[in-house]
N, CA and C atoms of all chains as a GROMACS GRO file, in nm:
protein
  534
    1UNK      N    1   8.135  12.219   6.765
    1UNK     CA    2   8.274  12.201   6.722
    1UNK      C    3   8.316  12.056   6.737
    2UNK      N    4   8.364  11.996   6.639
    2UNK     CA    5   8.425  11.885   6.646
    2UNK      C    6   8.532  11.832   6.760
    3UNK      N    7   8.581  11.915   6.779
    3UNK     CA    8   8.695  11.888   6.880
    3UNK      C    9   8.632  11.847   7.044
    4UNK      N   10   8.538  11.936   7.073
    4UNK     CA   11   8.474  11.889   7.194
    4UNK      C   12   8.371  11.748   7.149
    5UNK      N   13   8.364  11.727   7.081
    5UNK     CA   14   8.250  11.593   7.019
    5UNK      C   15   8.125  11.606   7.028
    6UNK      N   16   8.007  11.559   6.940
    6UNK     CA   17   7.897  11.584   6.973
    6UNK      C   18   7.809  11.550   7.126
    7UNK      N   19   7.702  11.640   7.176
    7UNK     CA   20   7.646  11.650   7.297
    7UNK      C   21   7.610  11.492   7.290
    8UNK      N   22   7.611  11.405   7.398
    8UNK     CA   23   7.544  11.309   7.439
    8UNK      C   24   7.433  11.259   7.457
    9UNK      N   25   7.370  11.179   7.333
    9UNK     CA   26   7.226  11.179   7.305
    9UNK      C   27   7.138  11.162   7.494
   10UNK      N   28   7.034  11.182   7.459
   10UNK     CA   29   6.951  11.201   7.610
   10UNK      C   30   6.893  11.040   7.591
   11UNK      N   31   6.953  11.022   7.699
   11UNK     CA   32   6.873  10.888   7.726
   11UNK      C   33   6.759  10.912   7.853
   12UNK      N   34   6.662  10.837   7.853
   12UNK     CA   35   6.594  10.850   7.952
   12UNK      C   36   6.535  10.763   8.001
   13UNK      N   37   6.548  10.656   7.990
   13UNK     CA   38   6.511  10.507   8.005
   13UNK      C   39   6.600  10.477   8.121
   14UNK      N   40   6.517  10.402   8.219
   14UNK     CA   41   6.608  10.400   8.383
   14UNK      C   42   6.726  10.246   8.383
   15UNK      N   43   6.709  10.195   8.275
   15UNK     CA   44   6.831  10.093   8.253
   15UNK      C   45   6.951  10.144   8.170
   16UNK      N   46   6.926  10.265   8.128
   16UNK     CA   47   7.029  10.333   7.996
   16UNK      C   48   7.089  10.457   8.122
   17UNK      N   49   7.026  10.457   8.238
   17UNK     CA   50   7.108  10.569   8.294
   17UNK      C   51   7.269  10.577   8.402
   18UNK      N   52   7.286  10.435   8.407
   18UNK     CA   53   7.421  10.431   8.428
   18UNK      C   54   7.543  10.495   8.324
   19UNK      N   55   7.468  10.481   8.199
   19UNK     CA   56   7.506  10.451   8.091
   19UNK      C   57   7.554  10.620   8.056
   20UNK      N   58   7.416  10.662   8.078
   20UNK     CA   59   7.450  10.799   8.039
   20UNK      C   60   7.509  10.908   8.168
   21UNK      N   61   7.499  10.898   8.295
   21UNK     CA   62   7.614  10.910   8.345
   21UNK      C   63   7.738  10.920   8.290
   22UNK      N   64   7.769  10.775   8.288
   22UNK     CA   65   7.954  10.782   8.263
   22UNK      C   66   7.956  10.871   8.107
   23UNK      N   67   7.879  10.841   8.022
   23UNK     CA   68   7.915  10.958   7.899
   23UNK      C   69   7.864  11.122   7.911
   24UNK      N   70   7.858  11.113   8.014
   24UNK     CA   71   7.848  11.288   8.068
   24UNK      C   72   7.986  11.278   8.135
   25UNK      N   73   8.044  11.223   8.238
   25UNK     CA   74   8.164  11.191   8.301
   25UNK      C   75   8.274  11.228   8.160
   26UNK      N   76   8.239  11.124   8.059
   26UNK     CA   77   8.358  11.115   7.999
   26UNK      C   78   8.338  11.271   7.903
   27UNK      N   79   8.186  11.321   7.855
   27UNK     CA   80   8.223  11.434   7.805
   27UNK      C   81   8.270  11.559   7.858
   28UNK      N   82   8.231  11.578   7.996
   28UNK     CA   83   8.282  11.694   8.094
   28UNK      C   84   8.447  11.646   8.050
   29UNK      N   85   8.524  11.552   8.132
   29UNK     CA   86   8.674  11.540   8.094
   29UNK      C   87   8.705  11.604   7.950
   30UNK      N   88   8.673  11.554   7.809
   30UNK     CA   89   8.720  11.555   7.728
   30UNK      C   90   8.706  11.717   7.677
   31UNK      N   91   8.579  11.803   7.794
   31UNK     CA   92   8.569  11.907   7.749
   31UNK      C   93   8.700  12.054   7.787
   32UNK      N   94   8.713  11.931   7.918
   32UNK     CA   95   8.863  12.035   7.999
   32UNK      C   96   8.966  11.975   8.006
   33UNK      N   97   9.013  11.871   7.905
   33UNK     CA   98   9.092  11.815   7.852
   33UNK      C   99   9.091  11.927   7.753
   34UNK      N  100   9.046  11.946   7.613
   34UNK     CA  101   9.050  12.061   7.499
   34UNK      C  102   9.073  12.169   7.550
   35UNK      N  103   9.011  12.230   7.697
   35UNK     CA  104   9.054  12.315   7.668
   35UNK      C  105   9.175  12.407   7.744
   36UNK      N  106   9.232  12.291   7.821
   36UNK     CA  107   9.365  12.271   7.878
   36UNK      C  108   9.427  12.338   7.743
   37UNK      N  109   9.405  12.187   7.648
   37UNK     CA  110   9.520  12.222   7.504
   37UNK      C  111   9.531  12.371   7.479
   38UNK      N  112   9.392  12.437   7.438
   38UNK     CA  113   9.340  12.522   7.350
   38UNK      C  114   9.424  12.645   7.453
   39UNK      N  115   9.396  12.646   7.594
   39UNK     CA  116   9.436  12.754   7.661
   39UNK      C  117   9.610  12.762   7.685
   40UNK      N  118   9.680  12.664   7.677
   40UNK     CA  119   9.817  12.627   7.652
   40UNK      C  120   9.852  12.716   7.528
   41UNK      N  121   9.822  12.611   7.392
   41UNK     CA  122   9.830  12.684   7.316
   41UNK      C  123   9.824  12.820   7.288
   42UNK      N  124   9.759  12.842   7.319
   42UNK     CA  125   9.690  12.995   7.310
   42UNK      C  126   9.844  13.086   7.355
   43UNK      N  127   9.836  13.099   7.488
   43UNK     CA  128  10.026  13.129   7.551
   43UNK      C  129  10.094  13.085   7.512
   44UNK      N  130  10.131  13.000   7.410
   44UNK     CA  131  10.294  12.950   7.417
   44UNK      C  132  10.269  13.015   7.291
   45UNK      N  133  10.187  13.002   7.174
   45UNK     CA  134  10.192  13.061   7.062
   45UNK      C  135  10.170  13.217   7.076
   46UNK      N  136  10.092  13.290   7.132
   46UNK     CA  137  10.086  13.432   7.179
   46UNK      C  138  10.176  13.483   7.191
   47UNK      N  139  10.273  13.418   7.266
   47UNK     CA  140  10.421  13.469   7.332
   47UNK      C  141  10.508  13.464   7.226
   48UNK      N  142  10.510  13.367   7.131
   48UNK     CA  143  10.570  13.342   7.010
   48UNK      C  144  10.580  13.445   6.893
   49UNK      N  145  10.462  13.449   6.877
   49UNK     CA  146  10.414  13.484   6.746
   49UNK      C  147  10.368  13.641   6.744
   50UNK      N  148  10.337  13.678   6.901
   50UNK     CA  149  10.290  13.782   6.887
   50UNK      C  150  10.418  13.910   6.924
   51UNK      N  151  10.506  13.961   6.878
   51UNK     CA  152  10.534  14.062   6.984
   51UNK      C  153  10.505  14.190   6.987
   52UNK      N  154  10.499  14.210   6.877
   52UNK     CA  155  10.364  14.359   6.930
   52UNK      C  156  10.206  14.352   6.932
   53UNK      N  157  10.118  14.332   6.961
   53UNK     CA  158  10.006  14.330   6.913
   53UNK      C  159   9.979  14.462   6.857
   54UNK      N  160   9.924  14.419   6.743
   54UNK     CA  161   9.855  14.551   6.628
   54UNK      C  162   9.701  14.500   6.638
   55UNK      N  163   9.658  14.668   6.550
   55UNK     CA  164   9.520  14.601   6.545
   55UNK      C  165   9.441  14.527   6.479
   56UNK      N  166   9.492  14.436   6.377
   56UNK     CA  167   9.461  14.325   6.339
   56UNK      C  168   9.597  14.212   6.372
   57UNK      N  169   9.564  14.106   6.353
   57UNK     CA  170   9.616  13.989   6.319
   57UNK      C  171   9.698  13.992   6.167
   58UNK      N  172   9.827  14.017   6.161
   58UNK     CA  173   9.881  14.057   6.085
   58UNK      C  174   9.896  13.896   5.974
   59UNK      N  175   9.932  13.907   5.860
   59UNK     CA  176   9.912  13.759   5.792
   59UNK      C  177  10.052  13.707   5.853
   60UNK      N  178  10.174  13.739   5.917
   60UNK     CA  179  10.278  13.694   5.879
   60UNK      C  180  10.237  13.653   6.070
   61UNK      N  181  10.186  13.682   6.143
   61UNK     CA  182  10.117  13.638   6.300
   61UNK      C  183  10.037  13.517   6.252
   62UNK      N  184   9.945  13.538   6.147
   62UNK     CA  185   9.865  13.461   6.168
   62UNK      C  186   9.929  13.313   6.122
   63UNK      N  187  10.044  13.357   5.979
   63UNK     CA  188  10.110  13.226   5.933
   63UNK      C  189  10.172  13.134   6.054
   64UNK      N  190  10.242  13.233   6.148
   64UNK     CA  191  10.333  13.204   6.222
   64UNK      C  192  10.266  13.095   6.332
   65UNK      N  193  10.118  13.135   6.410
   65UNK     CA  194  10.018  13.104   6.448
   65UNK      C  195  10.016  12.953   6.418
   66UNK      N  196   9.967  12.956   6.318
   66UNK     CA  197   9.909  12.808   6.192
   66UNK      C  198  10.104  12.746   6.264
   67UNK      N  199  10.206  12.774   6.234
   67UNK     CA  200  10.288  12.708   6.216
   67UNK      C  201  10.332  12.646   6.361
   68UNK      N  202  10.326  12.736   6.456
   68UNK     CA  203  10.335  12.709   6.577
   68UNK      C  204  10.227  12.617   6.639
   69UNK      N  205  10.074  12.604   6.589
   69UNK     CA  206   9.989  12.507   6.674
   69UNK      C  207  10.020  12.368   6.606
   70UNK      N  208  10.052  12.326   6.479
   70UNK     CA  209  10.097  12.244   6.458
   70UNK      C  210  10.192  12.177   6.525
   71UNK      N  211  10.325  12.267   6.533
   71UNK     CA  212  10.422  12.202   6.598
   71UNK      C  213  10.421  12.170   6.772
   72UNK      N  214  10.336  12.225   6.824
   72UNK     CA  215  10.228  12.209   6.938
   72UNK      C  216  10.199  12.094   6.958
   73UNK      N  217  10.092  12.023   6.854
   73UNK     CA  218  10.058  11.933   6.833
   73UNK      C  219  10.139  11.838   6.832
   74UNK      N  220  10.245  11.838   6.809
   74UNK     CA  221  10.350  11.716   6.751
   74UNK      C  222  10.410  11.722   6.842
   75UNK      N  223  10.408  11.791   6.951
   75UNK     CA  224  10.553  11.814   7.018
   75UNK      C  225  10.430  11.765   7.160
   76UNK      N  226  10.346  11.758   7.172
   76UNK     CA  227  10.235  11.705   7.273
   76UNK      C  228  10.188  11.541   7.238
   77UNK      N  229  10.232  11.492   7.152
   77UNK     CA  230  10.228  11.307   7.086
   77UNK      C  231  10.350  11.300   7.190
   78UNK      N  232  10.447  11.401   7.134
   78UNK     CA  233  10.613  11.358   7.199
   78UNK      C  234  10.625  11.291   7.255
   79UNK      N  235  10.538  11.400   7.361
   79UNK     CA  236  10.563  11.431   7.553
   79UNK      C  237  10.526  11.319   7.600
   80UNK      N  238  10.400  11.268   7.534
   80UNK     CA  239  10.269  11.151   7.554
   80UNK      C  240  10.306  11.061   7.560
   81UNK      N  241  10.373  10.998   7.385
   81UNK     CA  242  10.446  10.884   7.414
   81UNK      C  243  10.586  10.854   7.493
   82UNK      N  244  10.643  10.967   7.525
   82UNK     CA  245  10.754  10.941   7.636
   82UNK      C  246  10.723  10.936   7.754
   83UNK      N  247  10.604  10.980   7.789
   83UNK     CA  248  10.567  11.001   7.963
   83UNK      C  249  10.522  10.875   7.957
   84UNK      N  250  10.424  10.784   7.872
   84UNK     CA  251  10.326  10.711   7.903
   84UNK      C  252  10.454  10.578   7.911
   85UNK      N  253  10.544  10.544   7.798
   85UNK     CA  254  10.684  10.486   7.829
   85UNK      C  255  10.682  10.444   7.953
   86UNK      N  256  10.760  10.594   7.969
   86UNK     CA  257  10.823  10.564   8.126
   86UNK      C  258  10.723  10.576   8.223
   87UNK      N  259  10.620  10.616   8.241
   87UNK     CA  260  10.511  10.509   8.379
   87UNK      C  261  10.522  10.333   8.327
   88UNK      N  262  10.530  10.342   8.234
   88UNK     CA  263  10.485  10.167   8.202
   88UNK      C  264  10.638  10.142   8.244
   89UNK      N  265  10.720  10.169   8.196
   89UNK     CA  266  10.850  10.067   8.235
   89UNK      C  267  10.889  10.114   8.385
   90UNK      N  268  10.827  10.186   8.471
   90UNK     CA  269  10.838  10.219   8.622
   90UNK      C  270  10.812  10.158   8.657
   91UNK      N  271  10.649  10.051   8.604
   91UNK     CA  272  10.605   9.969   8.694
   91UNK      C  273  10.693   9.833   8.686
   92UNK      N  274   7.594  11.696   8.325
   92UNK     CA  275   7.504  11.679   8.402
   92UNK      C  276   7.380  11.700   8.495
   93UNK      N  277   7.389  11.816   8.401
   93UNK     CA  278   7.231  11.889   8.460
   93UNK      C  279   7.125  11.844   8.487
   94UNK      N  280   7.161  11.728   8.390
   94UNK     CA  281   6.969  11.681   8.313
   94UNK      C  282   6.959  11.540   8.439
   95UNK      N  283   7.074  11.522   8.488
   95UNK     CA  284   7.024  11.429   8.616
   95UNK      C  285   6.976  11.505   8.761
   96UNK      N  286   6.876  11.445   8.795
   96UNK     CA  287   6.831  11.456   8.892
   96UNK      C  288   6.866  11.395   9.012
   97UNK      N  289   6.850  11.412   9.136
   97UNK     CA  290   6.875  11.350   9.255
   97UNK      C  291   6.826  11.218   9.239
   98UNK      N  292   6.703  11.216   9.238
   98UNK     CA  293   6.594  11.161   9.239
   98UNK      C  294   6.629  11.014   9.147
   99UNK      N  295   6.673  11.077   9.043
   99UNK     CA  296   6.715  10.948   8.932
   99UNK      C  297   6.858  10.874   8.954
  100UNK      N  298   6.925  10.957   9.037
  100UNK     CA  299   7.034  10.902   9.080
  100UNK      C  300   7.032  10.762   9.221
  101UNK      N  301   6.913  10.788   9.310
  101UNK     CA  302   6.908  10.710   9.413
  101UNK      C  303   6.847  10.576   9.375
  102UNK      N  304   6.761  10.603   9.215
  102UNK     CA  305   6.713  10.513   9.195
  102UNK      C  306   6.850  10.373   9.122
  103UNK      N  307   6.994  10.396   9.116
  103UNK     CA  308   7.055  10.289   9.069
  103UNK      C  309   7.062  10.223   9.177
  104UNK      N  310   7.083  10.075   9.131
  104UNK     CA  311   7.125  10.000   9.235
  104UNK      C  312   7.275  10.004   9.311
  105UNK      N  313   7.312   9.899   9.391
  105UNK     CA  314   7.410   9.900   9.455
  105UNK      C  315   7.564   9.863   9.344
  106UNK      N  316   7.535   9.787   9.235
  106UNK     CA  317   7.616   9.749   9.171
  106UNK      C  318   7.651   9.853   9.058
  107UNK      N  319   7.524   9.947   9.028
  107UNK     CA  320   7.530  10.026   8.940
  107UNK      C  321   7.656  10.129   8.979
  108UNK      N  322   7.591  10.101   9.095
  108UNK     CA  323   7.664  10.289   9.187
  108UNK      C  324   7.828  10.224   9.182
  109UNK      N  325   7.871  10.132   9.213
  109UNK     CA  326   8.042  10.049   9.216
  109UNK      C  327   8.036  10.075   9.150
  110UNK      N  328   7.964  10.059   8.976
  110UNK     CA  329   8.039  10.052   8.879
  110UNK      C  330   8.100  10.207   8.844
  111UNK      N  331   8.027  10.253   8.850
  111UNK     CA  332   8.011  10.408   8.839
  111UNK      C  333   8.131  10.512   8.914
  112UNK      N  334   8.145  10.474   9.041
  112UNK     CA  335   8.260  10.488   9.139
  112UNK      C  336   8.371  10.436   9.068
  113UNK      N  337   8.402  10.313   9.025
  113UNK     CA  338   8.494  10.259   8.950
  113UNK      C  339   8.511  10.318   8.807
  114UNK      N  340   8.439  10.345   8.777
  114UNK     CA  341   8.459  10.440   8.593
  114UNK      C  342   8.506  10.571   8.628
  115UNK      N  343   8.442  10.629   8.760
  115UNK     CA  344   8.532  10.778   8.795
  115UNK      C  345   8.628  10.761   8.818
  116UNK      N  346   8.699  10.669   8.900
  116UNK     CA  347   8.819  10.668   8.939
  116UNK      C  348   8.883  10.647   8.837
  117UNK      N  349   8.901  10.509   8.731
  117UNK     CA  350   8.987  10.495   8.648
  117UNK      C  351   8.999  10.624   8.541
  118UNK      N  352   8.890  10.725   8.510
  118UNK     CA  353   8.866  10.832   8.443
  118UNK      C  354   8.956  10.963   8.474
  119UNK      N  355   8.943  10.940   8.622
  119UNK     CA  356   9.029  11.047   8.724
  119UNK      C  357   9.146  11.030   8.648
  120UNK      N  358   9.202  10.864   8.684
  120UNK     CA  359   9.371  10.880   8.666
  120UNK      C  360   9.430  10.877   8.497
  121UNK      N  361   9.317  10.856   8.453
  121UNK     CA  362   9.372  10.863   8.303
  121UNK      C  363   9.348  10.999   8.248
  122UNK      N  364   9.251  11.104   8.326
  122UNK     CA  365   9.255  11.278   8.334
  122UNK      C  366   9.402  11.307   8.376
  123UNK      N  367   9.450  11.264   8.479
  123UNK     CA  368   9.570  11.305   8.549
  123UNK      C  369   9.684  11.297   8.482
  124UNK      N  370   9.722  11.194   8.384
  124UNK     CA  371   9.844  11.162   8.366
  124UNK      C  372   9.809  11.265   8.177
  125UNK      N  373   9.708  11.333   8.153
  125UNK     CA  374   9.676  11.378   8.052
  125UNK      C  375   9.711  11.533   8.093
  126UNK      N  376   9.663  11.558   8.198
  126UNK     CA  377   9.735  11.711   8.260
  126UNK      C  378   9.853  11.723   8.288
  127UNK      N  379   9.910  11.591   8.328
  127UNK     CA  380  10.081  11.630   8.341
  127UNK      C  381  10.138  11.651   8.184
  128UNK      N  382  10.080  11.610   8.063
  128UNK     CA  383  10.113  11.588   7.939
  128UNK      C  384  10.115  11.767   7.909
  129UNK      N  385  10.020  11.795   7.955
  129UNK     CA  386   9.982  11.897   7.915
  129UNK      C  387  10.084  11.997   7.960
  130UNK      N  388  10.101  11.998   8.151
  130UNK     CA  389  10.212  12.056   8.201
  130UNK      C  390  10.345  12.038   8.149
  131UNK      N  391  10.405  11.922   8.120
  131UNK     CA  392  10.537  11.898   8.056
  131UNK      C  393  10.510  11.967   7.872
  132UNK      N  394  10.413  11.946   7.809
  132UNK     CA  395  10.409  11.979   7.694
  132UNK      C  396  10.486  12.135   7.688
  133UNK      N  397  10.385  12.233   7.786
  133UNK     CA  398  10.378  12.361   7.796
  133UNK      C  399  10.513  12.374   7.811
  134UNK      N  400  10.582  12.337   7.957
  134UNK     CA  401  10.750  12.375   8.017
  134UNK      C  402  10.826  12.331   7.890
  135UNK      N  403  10.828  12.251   7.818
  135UNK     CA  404  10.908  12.161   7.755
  135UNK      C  405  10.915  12.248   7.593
  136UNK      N  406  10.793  12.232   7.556
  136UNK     CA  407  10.786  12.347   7.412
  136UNK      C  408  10.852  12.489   7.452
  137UNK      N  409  10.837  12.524   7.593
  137UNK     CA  410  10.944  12.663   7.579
  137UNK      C  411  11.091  12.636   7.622
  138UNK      N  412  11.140  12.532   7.644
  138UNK     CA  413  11.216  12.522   7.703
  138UNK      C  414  11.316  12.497   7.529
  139UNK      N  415  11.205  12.379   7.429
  139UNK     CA  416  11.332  12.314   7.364
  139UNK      C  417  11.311  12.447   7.195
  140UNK      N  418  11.250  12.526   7.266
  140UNK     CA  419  11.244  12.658   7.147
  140UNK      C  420  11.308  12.793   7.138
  141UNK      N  421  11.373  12.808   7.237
  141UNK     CA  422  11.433  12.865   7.299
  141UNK      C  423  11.529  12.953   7.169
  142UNK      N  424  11.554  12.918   7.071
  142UNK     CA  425  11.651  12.915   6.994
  142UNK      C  426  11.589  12.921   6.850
  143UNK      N  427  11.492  12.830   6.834
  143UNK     CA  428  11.431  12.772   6.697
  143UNK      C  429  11.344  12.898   6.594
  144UNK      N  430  11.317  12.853   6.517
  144UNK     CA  431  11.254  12.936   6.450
  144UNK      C  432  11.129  12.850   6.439
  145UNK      N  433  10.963  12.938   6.459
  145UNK     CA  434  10.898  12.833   6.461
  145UNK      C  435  10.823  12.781   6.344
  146UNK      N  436  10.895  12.645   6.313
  146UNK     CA  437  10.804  12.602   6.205
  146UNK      C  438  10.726  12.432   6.244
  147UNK      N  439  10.672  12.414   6.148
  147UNK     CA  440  10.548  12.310   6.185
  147UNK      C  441  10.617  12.197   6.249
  148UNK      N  442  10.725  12.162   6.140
  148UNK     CA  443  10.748  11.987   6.177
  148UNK      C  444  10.848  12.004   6.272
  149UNK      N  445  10.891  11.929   6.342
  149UNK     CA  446  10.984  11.886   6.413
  149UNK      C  447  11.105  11.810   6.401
  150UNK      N  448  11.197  11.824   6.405
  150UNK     CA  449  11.339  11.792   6.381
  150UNK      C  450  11.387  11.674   6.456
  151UNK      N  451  11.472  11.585   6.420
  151UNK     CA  452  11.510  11.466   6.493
  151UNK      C  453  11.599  11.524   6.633
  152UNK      N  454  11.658  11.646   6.608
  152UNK     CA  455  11.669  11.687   6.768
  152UNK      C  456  11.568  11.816   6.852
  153UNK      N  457  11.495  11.832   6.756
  153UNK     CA  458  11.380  11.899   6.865
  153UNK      C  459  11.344  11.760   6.909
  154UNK      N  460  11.301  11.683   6.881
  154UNK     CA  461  11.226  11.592   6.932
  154UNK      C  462  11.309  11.493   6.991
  155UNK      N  463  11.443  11.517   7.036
  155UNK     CA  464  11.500  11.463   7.093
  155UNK      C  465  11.529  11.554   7.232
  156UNK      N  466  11.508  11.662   7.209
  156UNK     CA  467  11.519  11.764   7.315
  156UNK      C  468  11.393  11.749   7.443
  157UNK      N  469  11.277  11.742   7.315
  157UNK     CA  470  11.121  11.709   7.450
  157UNK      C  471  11.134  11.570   7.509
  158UNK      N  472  11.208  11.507   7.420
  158UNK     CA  473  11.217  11.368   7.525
  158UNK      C  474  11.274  11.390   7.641
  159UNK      N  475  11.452  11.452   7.569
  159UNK     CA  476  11.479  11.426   7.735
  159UNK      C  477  11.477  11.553   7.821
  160UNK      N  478  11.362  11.648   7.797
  160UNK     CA  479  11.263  11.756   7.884
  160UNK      C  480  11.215  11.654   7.966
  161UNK      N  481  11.149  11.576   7.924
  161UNK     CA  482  11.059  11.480   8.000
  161UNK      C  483  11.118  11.409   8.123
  162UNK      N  484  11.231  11.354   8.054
  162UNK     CA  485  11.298  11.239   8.088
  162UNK      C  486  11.390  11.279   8.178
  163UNK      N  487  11.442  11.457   8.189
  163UNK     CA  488  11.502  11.496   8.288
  163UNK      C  489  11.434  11.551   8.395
  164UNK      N  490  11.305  11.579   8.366
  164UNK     CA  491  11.248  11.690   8.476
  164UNK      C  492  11.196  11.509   8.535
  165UNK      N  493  11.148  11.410   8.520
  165UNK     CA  494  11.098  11.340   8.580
  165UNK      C  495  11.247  11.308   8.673
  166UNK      N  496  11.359  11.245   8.654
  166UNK     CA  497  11.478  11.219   8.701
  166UNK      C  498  11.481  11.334   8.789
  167UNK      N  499  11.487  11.467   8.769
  167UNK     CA  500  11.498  11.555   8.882
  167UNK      C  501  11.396  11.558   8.996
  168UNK      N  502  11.319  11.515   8.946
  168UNK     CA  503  11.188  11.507   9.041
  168UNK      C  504  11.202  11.377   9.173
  169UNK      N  505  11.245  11.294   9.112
  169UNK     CA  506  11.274  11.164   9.173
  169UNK      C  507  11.414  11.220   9.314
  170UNK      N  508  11.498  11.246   9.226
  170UNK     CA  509  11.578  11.339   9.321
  170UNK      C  510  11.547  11.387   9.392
  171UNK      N  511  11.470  11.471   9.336
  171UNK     CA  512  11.486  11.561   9.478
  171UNK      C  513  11.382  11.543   9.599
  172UNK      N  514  11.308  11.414   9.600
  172UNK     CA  515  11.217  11.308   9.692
  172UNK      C  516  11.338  11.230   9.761
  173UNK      N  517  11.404  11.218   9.702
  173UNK     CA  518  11.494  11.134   9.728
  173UNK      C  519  11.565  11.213   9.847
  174UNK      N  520  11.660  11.339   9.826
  174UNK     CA  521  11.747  11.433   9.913
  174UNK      C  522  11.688  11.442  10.015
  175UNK      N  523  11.540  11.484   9.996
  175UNK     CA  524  11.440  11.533  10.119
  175UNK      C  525  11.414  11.460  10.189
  176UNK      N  526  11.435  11.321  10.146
  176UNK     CA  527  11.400  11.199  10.252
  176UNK      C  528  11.516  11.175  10.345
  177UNK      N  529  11.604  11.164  10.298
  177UNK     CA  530  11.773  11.156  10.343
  177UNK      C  531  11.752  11.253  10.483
  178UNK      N  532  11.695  11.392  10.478
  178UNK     CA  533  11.741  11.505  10.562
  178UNK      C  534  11.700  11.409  10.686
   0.00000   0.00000   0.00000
């Protein structure tokens, strides 16, 4: 899946292994970074979108779904660029 | 990190290993301030929806609402460090 990024080529050469360290470091983060989002999401839209569960995914859930992770998305830039703001003008 | 071994790990040097210590840490705090995003995202999207109907884009006062979600729960926060110190 794109979102977690591709696995981290194998290095194995003993001057390339600092190297590949920190890009295991940085892919573990970015992997529970996603799925922070993904599991957020998941509840705030569930709670939303769902209030009865049936036994399918009804189209007007699933529209609702699509409409709600978007605005998810946008509403998580928000948060980002206002939090990151105000640490910088704290210091 | 599976695919490292003990073994391959003792073999960095002393400067390797700082650097390495130093890439976790700065990694740590730029993880951290990405989970509070995440925590304020979560409180804040239910807080400024409360009312809305949900559609994709965002409105010049939804998005004036998650700001000052942000901008108040941090101010309350400060507060109330503040009271507790006073006692």
């Amino acid at each position: 899946m794109a979102l977690f990024g591709s696995s981290s080529p194998q290095i194995t050469t003993q001057s390339d292994l600092k190297t590949q360290i920190q890009n295991d470091i940085t892919q573990e983060l970015a992997v529970a970074n996603a799925s922070e989002l993904i599991n957020k999401v998941t509840e705030n839209c569930f709670e939303h979108c769902i209030q009865v569960p049936e036994n399918i995914l009804t189209p007007q859930q699933d529209n609702c779904a699509n409409q709600c992770l978007a605005r998810y998305m946008k509403s998580w830039n928000v948060i980002s660029k206002t939090y990151v703001n105000r640490i910088q003008n704290s210091k | 990190m599976s695919n490292l071994s003990q073994y391959q790990l003792q073999n960095l040097n002393e400067s390797e290993r700082s650097e390495i210590l130093k890439f976790i840490e700065s990694e740590n705090a730029k993880s951290k301030v990405q989970m509070s995003i995440h925590n304020f995202t979560d409180l804040c999207f239910k807080k400024c929806n409360k009312n809305s109907s949900m559609n994709a884009n965002l409105s010049n006062d939804d998005e004036q609402c998650l700001k000052n979600c942000v901008n108040r729960f941090l101010d309350l926060n400060i507060k109330i460090v503040q009271t507790l110190q006073q006692q």
